[in-house]
FINUNU-257817 format. One record per residue (C-alpha): x, y, z; residue number from 0; residue in three letters. Coordinates in pm, 1 decimal. Example, Ala and Ser with C-alpha at 12.3 -4.5 7.8 and 13.67 -1.06 7.14 Angstrom:
BEGIN
<X=1230.0&Y=-450.0&Z=780.0&pos=0&code=ALA>
<X=1367.0&Y=-106.0&Z=714.0&pos=1&code=SER>
***
This chain:
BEGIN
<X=-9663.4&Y=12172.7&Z=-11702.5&pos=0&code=UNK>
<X=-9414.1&Y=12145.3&Z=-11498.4&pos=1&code=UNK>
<X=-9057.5&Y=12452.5&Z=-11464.8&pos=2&code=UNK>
<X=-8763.0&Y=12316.1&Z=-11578.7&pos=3&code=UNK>
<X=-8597.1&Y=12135.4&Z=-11260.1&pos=4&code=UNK>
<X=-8401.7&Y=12306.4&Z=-11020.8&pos=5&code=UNK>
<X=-8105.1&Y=12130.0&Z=-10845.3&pos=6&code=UNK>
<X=-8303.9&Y=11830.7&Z=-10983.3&pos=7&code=UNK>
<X=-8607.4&Y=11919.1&Z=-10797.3&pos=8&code=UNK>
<X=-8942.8&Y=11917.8&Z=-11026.7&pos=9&code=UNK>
<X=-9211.6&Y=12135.9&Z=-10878.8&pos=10&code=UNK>
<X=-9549.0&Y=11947.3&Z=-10958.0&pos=11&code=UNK>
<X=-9781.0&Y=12279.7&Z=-10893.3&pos=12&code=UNK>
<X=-9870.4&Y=12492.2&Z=-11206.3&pos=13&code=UNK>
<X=-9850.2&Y=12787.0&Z=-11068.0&pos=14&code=UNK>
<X=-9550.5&Y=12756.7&Z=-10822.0&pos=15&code=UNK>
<X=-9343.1&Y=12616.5&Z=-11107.3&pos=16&code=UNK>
<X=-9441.2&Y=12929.9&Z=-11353.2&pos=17&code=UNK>
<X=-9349.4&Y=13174.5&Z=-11050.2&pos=18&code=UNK>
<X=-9016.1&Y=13011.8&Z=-11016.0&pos=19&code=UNK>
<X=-8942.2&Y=13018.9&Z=-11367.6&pos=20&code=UNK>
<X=-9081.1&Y=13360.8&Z=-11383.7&pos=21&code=UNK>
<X=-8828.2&Y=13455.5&Z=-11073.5&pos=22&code=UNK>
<X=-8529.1&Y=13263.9&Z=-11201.5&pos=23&code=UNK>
<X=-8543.8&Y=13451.2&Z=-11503.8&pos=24&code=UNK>
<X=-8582.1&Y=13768.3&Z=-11324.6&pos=25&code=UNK>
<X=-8299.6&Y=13748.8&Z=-11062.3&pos=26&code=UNK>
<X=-8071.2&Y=13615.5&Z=-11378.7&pos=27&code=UNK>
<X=-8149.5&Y=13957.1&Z=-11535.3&pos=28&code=UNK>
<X=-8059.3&Y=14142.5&Z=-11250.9&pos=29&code=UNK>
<X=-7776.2&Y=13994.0&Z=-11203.6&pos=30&code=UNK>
<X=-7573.1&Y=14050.0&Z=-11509.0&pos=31&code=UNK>
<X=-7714.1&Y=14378.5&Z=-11538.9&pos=32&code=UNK>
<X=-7566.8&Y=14415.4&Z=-11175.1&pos=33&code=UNK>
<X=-7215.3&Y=14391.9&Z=-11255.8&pos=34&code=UNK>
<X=-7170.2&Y=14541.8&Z=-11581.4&pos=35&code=UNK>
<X=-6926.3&Y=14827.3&Z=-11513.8&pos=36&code=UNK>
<X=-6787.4&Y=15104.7&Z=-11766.5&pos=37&code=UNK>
<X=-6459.5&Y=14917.3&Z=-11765.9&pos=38&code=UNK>
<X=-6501.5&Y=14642.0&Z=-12045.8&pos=39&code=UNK>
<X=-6250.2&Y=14375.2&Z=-11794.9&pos=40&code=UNK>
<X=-6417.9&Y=14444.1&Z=-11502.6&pos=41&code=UNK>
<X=-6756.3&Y=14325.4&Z=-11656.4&pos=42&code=UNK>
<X=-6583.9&Y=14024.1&Z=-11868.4&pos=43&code=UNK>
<X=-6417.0&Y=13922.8&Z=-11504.8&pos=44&code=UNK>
<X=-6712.0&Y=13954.5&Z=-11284.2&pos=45&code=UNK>
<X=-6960.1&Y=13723.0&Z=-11538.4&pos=46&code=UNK>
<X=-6708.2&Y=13486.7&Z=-11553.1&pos=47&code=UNK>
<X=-6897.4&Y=13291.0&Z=-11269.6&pos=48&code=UNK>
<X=-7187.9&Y=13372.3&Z=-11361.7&pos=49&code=UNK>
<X=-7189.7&Y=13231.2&Z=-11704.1&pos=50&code=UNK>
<X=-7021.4&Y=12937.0&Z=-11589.2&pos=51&code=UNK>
<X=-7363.0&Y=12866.1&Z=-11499.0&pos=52&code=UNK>
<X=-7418.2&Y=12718.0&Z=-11149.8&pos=53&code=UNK>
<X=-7738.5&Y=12567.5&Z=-11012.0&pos=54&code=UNK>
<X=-7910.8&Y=12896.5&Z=-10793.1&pos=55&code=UNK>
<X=-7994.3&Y=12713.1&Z=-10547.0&pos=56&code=UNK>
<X=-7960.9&Y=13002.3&Z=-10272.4&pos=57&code=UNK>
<X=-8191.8&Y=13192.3&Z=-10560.4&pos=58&code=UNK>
<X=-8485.1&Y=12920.6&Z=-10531.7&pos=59&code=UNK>
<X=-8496.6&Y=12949.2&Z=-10107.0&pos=60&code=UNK>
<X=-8545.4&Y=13316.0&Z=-10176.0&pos=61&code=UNK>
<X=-8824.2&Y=13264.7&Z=-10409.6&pos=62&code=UNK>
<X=-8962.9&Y=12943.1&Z=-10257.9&pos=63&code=UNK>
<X=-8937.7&Y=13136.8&Z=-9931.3&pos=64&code=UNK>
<X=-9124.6&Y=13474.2&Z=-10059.1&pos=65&code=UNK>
<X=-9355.7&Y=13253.4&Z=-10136.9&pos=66&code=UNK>
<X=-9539.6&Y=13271.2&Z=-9776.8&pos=67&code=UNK>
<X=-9603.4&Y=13646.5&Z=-9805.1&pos=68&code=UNK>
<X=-9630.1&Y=13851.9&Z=-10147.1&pos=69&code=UNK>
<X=-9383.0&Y=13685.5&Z=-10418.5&pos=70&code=UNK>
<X=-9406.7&Y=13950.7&Z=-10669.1&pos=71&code=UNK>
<X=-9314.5&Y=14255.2&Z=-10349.2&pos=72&code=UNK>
<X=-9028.8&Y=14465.8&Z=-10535.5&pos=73&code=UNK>
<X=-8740.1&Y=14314.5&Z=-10322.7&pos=74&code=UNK>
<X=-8747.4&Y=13983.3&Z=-10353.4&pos=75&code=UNK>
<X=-8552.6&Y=14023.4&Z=-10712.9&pos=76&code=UNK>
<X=-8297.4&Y=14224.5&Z=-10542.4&pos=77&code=UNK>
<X=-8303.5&Y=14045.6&Z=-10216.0&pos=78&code=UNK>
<X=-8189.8&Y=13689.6&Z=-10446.1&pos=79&code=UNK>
<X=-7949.2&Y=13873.8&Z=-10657.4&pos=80&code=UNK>
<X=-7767.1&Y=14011.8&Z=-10368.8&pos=81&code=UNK>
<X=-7754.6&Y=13633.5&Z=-10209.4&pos=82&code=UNK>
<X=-7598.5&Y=13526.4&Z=-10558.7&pos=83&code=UNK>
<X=-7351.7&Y=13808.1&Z=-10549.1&pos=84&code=UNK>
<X=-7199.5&Y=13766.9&Z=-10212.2&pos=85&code=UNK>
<X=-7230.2&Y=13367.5&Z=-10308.9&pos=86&code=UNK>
<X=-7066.2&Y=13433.2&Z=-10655.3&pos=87&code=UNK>
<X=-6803.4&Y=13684.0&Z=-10456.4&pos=88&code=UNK>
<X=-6670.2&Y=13383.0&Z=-10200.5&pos=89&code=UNK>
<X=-6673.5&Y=13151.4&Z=-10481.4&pos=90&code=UNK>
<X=-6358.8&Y=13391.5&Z=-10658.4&pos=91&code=UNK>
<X=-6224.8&Y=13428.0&Z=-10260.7&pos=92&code=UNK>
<X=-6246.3&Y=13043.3&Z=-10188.1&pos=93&code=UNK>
<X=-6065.4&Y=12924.4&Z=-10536.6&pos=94&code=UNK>
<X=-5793.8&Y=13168.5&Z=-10486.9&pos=95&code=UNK>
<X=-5734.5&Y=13035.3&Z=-10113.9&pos=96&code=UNK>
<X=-5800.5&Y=12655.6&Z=-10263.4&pos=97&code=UNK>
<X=-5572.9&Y=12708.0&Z=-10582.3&pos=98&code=UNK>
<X=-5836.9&Y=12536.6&Z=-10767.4&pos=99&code=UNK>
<X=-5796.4&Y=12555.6&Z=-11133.5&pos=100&code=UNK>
<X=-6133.4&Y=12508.8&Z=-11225.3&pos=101&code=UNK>
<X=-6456.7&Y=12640.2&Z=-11072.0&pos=102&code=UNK>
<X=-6796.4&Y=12475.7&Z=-11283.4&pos=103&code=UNK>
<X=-6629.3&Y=12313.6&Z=-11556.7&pos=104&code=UNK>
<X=-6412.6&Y=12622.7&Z=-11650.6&pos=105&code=UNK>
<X=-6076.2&Y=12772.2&Z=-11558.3&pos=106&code=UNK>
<X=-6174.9&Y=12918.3&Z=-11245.9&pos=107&code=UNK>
<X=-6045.9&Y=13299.6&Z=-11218.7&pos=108&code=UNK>
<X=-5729.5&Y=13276.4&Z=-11052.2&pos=109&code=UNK>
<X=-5639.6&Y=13073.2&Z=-11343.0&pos=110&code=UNK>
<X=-5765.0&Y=13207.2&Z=-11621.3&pos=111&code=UNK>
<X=-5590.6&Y=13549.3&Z=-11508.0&pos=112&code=UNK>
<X=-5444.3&Y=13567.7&Z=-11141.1&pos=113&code=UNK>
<X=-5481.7&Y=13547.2&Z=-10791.6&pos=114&code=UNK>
<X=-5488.4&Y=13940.2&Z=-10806.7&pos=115&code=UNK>
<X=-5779.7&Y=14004.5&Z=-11051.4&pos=116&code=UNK>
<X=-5971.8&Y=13687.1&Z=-10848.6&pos=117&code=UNK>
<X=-5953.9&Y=13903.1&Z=-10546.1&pos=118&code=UNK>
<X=-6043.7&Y=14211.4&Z=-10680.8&pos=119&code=UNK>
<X=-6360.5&Y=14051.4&Z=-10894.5&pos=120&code=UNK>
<X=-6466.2&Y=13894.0&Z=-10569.6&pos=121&code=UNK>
<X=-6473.8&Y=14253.9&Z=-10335.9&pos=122&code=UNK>
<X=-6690.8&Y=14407.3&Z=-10655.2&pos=123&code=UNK>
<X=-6913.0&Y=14157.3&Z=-10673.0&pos=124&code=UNK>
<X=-6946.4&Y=14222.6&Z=-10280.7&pos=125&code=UNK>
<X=-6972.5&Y=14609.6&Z=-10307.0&pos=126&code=UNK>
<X=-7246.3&Y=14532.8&Z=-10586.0&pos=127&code=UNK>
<X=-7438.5&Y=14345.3&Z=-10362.6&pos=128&code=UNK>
<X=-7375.2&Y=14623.3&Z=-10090.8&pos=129&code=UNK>
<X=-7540.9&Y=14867.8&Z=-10351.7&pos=130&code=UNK>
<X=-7838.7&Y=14673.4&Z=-10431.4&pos=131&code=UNK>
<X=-7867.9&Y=14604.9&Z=-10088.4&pos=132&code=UNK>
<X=-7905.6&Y=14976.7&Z=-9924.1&pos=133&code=UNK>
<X=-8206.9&Y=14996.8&Z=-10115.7&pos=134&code=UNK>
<X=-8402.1&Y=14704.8&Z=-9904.7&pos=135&code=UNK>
<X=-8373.4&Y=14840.8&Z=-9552.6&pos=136&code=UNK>
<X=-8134.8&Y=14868.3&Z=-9241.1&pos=137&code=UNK>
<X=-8261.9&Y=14499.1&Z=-9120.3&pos=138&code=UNK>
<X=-8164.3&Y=14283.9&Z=-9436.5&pos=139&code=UNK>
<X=-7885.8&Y=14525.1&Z=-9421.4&pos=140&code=UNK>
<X=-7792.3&Y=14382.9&Z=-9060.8&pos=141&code=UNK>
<X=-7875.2&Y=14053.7&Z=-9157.9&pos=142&code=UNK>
<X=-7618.3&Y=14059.7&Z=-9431.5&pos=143&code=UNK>
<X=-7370.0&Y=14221.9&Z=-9234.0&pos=144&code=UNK>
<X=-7389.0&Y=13904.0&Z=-8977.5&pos=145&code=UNK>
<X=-7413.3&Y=13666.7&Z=-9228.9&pos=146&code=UNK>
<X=-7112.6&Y=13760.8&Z=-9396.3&pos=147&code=UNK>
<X=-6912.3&Y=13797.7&Z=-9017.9&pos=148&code=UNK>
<X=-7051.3&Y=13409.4&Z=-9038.5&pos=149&code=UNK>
<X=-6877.6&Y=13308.2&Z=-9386.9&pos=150&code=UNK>
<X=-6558.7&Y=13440.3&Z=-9277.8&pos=151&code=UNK>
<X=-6578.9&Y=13309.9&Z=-8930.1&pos=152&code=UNK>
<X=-6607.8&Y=12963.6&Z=-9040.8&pos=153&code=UNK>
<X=-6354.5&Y=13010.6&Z=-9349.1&pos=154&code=UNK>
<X=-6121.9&Y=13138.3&Z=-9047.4&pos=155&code=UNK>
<X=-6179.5&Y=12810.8&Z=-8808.3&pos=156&code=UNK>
<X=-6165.7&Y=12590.6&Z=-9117.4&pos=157&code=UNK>
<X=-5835.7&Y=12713.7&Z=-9201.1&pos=158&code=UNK>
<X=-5717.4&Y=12697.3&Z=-8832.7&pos=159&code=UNK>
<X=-5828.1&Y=12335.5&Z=-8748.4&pos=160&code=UNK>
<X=-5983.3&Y=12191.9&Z=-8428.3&pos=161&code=UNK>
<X=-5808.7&Y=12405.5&Z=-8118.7&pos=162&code=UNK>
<X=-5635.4&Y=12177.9&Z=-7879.6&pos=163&code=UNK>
<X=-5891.5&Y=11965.0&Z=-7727.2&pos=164&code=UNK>
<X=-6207.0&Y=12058.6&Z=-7951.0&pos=165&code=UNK>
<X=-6377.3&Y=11795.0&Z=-8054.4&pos=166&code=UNK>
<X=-6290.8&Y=11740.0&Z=-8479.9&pos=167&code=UNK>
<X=-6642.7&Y=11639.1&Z=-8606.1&pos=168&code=UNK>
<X=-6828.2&Y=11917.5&Z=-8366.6&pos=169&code=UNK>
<X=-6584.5&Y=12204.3&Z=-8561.4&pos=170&code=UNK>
<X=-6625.7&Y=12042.4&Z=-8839.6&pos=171&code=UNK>
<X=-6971.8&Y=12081.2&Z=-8821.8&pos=172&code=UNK>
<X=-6983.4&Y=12411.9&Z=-8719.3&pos=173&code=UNK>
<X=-6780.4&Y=12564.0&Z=-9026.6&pos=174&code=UNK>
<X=-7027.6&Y=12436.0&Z=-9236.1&pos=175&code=UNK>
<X=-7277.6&Y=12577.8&Z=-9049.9&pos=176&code=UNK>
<X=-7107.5&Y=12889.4&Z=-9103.3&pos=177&code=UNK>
<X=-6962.7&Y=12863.9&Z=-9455.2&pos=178&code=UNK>
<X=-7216.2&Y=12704.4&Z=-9616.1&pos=179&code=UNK>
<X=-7570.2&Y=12672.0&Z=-9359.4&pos=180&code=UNK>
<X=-7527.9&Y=13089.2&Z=-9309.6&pos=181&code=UNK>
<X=-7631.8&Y=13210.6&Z=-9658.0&pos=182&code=UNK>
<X=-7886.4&Y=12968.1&Z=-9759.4&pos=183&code=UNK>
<X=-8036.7&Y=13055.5&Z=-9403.5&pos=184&code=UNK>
<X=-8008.1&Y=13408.9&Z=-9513.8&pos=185&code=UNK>
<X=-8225.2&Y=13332.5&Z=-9818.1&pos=186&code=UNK>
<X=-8494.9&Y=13206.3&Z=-9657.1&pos=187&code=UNK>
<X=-8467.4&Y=13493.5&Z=-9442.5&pos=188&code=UNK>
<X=-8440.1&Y=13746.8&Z=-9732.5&pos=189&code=UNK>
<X=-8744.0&Y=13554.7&Z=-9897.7&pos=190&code=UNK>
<X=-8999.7&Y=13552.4&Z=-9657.0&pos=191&code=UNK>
<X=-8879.2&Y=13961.9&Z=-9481.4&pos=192&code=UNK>
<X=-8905.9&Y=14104.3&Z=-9830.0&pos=193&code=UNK>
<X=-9290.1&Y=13883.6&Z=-9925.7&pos=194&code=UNK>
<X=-9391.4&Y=14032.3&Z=-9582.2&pos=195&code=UNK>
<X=-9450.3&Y=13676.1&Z=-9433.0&pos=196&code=UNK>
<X=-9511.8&Y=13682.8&Z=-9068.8&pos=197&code=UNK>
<X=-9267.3&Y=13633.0&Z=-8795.3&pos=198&code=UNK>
<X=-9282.5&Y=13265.6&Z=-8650.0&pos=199&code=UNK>
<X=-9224.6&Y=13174.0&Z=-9070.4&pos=200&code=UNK>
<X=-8948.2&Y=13413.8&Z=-9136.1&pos=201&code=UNK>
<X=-8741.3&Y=13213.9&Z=-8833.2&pos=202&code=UNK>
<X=-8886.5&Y=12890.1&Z=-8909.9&pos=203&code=UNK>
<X=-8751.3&Y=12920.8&Z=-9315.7&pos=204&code=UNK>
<X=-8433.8&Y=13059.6&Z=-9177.1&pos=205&code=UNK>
<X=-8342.2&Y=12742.4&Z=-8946.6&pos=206&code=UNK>
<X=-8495.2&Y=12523.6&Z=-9203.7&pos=207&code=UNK>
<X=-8270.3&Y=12696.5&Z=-9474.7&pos=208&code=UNK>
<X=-7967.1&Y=12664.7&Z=-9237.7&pos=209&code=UNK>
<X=-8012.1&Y=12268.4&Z=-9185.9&pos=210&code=UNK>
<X=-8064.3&Y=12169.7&Z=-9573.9&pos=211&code=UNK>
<X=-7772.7&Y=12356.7&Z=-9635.6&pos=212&code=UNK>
<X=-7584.6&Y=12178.1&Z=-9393.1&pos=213&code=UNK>
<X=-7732.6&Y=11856.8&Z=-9523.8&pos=214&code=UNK>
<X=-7684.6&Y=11947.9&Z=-9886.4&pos=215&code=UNK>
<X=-7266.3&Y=11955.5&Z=-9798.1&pos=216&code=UNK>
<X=-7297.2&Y=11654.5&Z=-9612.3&pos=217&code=UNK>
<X=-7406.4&Y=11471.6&Z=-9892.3&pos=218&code=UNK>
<X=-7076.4&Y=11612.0&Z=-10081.3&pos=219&code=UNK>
<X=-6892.8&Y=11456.7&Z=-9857.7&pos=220&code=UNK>
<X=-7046.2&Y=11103.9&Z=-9885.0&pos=221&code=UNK>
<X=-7090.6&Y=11125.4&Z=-10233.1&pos=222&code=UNK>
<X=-6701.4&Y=11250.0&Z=-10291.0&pos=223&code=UNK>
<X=-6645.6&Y=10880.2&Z=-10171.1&pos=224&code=UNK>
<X=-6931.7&Y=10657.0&Z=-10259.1&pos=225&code=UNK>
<X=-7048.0&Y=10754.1&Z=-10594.6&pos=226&code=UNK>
<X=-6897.4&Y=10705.6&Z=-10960.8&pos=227&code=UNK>
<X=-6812.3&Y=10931.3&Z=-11168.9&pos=228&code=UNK>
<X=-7062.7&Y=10917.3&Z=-11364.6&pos=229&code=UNK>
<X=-7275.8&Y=11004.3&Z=-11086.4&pos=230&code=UNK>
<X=-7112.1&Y=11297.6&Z=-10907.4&pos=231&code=UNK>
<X=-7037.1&Y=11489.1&Z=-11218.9&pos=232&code=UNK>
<X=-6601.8&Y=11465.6&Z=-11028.5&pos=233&code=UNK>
<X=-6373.3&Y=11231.1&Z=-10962.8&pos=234&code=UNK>
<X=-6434.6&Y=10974.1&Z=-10616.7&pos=235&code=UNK>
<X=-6211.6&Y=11061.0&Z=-10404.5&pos=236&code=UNK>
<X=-6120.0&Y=11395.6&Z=-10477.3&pos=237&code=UNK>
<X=-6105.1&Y=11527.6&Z=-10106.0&pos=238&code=UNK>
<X=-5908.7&Y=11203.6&Z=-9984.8&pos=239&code=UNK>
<X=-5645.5&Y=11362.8&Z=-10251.2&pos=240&code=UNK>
<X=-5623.9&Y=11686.7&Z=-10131.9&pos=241&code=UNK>
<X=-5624.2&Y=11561.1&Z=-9768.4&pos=242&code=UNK>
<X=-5916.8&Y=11714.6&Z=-9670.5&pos=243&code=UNK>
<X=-6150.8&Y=11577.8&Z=-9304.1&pos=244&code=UNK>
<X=-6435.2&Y=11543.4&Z=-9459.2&pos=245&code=UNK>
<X=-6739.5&Y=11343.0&Z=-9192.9&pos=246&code=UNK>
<X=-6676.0&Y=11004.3&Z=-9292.6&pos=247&code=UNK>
<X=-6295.6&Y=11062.7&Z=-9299.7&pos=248&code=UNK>
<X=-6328.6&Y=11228.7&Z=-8915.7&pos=249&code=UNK>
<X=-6540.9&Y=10940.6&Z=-8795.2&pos=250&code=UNK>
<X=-6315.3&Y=10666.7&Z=-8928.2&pos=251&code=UNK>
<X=-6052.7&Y=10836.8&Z=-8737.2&pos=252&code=UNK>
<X=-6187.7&Y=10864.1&Z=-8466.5&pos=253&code=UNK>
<X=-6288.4&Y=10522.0&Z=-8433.2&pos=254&code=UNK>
<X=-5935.1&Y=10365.4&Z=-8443.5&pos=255&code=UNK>
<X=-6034.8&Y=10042.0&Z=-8600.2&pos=256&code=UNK>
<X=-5841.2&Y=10013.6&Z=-8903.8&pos=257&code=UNK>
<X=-5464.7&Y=10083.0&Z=-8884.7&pos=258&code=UNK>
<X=-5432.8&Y=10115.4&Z=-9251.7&pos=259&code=UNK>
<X=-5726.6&Y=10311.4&Z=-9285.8&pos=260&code=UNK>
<X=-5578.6&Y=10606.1&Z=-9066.8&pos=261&code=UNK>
<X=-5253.5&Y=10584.6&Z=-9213.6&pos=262&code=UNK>
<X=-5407.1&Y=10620.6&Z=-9538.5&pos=263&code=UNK>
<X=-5621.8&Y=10919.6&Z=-9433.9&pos=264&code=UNK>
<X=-5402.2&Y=11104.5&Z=-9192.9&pos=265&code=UNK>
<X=-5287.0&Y=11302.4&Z=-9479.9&pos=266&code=UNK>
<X=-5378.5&Y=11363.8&Z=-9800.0&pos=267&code=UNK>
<X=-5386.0&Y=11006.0&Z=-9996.9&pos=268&code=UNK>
<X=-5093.4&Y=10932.1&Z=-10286.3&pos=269&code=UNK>
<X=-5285.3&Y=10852.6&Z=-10611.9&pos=270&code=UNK>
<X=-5194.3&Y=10524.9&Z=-10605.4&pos=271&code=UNK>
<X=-5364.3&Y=10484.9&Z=-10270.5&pos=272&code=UNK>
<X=-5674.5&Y=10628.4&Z=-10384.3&pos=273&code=UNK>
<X=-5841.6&Y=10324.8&Z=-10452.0&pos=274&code=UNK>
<X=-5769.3&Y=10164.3&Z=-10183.1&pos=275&code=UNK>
<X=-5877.6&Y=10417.8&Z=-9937.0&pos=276&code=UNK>
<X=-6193.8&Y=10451.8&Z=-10132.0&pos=277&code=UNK>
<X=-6246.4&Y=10073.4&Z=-10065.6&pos=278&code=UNK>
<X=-6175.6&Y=10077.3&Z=-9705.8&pos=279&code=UNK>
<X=-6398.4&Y=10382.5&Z=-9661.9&pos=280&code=UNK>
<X=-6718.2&Y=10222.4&Z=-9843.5&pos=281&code=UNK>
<X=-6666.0&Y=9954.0&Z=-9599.2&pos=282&code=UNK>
<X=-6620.6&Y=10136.6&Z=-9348.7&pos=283&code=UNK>
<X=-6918.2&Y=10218.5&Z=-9031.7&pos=284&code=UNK>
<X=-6844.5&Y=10528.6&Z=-9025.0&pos=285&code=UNK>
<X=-7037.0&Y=10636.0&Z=-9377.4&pos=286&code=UNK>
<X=-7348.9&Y=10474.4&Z=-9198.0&pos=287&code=UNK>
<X=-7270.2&Y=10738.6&Z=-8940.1&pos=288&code=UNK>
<X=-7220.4&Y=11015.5&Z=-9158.8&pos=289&code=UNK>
<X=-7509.8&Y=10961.4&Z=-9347.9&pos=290&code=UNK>
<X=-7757.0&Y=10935.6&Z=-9013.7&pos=291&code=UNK>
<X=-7590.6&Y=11275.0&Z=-8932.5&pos=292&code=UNK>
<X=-7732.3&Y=11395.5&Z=-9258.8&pos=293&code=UNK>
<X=-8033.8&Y=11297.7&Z=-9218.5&pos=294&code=UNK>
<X=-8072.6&Y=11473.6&Z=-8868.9&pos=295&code=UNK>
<X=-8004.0&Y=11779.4&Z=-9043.5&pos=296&code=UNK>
<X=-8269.0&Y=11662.1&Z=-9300.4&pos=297&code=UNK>
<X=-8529.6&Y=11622.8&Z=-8982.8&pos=298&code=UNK>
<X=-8471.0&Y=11933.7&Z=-8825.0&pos=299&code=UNK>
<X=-8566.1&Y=12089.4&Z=-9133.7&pos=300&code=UNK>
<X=-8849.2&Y=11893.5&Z=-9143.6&pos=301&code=UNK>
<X=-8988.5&Y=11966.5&Z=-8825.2&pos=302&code=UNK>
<X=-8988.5&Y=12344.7&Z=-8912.5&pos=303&code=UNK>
<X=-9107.0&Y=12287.4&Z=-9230.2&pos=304&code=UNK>
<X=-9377.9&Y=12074.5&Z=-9121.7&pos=305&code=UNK>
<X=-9521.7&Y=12406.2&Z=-8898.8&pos=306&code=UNK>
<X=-9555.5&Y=12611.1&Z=-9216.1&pos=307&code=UNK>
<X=-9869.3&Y=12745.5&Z=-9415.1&pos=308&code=UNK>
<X=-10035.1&Y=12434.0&Z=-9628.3&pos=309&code=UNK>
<X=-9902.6&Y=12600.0&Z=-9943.3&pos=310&code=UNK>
<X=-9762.5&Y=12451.1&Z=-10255.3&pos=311&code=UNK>
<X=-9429.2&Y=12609.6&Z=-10120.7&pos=312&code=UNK>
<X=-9418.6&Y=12386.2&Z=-9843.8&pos=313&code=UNK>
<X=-9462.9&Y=12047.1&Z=-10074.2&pos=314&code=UNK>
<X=-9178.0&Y=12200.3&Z=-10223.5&pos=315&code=UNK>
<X=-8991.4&Y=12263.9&Z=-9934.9&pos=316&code=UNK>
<X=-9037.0&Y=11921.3&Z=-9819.8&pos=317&code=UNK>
<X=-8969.1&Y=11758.1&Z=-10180.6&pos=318&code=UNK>
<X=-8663.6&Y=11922.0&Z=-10135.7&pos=319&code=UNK>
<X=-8605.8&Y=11752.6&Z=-9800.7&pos=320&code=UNK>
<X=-8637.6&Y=11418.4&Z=-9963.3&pos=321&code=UNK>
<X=-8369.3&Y=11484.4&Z=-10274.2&pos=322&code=UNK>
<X=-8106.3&Y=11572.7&Z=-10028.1&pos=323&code=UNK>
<X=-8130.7&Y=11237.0&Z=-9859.2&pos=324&code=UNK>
<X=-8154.8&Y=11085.4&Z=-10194.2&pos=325&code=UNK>
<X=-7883.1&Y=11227.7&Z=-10389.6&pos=326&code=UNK>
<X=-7641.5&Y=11132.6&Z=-10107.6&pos=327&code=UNK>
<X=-7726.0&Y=10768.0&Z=-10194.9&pos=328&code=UNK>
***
């Protein structure tokens, strides 16, 4: 029998799927336990996210990735908690910046209480993480330390733009690299260092890691204009609104061949021009574009993947590989 699925993602061996559980129900231990604090608002603020639910996806590489040395070694708990913190930390950082009102289908922080407390819950959940993390070692300690510099690189250059001259889709690319490739790479990394896995897999997870997460927010992007509803769990179109340069928005720019396309996305798009855009977009080459740029992410995974152990891990891995292209449509 089968775990429950993860991000969608069944995982057909026995004994994988009962480790996973087994993990998953671990790390989510840890990590209320994690941020309780004496002060009753402090803990009611900093589980906000975390019973919002969310799918722990960053929590599965760790465990999928400790998988290729000893899954049950004493720090790969810690090592996915940590992950989930500084995750769960950005999440109260990014909604502030965003002025989002909702983070996974509840008022996100800053508007349930205030930009302040928001703030403030996000740096705990970071120094909690710091704490867990001094007891695993000065390398995941270093490895943190540049993954974070990472995250707030790319936030930085996202909120800057292109520079004069820079090429839009390569920055583009880059900050998600950054914002969102960095920490899942970082799992994989955390997962197979703290299982003891050897060398050549440790860096072979961590690129692989990097490149689904890349992929994964890729497939955002298409989906944000391609899917329903129903589908996507939000409303199409949602980035076109808030004018943000998503792939297929950059490409269709860049292109040139529809006047009324670029006026429409030069900007962020009136409500009433929603639909339209949408329409043009569909039609548009440059989602065939975006998605074969997703699934060169995919295949670069894949080809590190590929190298691994023959392990029940690595069908996972791989399964993985395929849902990413799938879910994008």
């Amino acid at each position: 029998m089968s775990a429950p699925p993860v991000v969608d993602l069944p995982i057909e061996d026995e004994r994988l799927a009962q480790d996973v559980a087994n993990g998953l129900a671990a790390v989510e231990k840890l990590l209320r336990s994690s941020v309780e604090s004496e002060d009753a608002f402090v803990t009611e603020a900093s589980k906000h996210l975390i019973e919002a639910g969310g799918k722990r996806f960053r929590t599965l590489m760790v465990l999928l990735a400790a998988q290729f040395g000893d899954p049950s070694a004493p720090g790969v708990v810690p090592g996915a908690v940590v992950i989930e913190l500084t995750h769960l930390g950005s999440l109260y950082h990014d909604d502030v910046m965003d002025e989002a009102p909702v983070r996974r289908g509840s008022p996100s922080a800053n508007a349930r209480w205030d930009n302040t407390v928001a703030i403030l819950t996000g740096d705990y959940l970071f120094a909690q993480a710091s704490d867990l993390l001094a007891d695993l070692g000065p390398e995941l300690i270093r490895i943190q330390a540049q993954t974070f510099s990472r995250l707030v690189q790319g936030q930085i250059r996202e909120t800057i733009g292109p520079r004069a001259g820079e090429d839009p889709v390569a920055h583009y690319l880059s900050v998600l690299a950054d914002k969102t490739g960095s920490l899942i790479a970082a799992s994989g990394r955390f997962g197979a260092l703290l299982s003891g896995a050897p060398a050549d897999v440790e860096e072979r997870l961590s690129r692989a890691c990097e490149a689904v997460g890349v992929a994964w927010q890729l497939g955002d992007d298409l989906l944000d204009v391609a899917s329903s509803a129903t589908q996507s769990g939000k409303t199409p179109g949602t980035d076109l609104r808030e004018g943000v340069k998503t792939l297929p928005v950059l490409y269709a720019l860049a292109s040139g061949d529809s006047p009324r396309l670029s006026e429409l996305l030069a900007g962020p798009v009136a409500e009433e021009d929603v639909e339209e855009a949408l329409t043009l977009l569909r039609a548009h080459p440059a989602m065939a574009r975006a998605r074969a740029e997703l699934e060169a992410w995919v295949d670069r995974a894949r080809n590190d993947i590929s190298a691994l152990p023959d392990i029940p891990a690595k069908a996972a891995f791989l399964a993985l590989c395929d849902y990413v292209v799938e879910r994008s449509g």
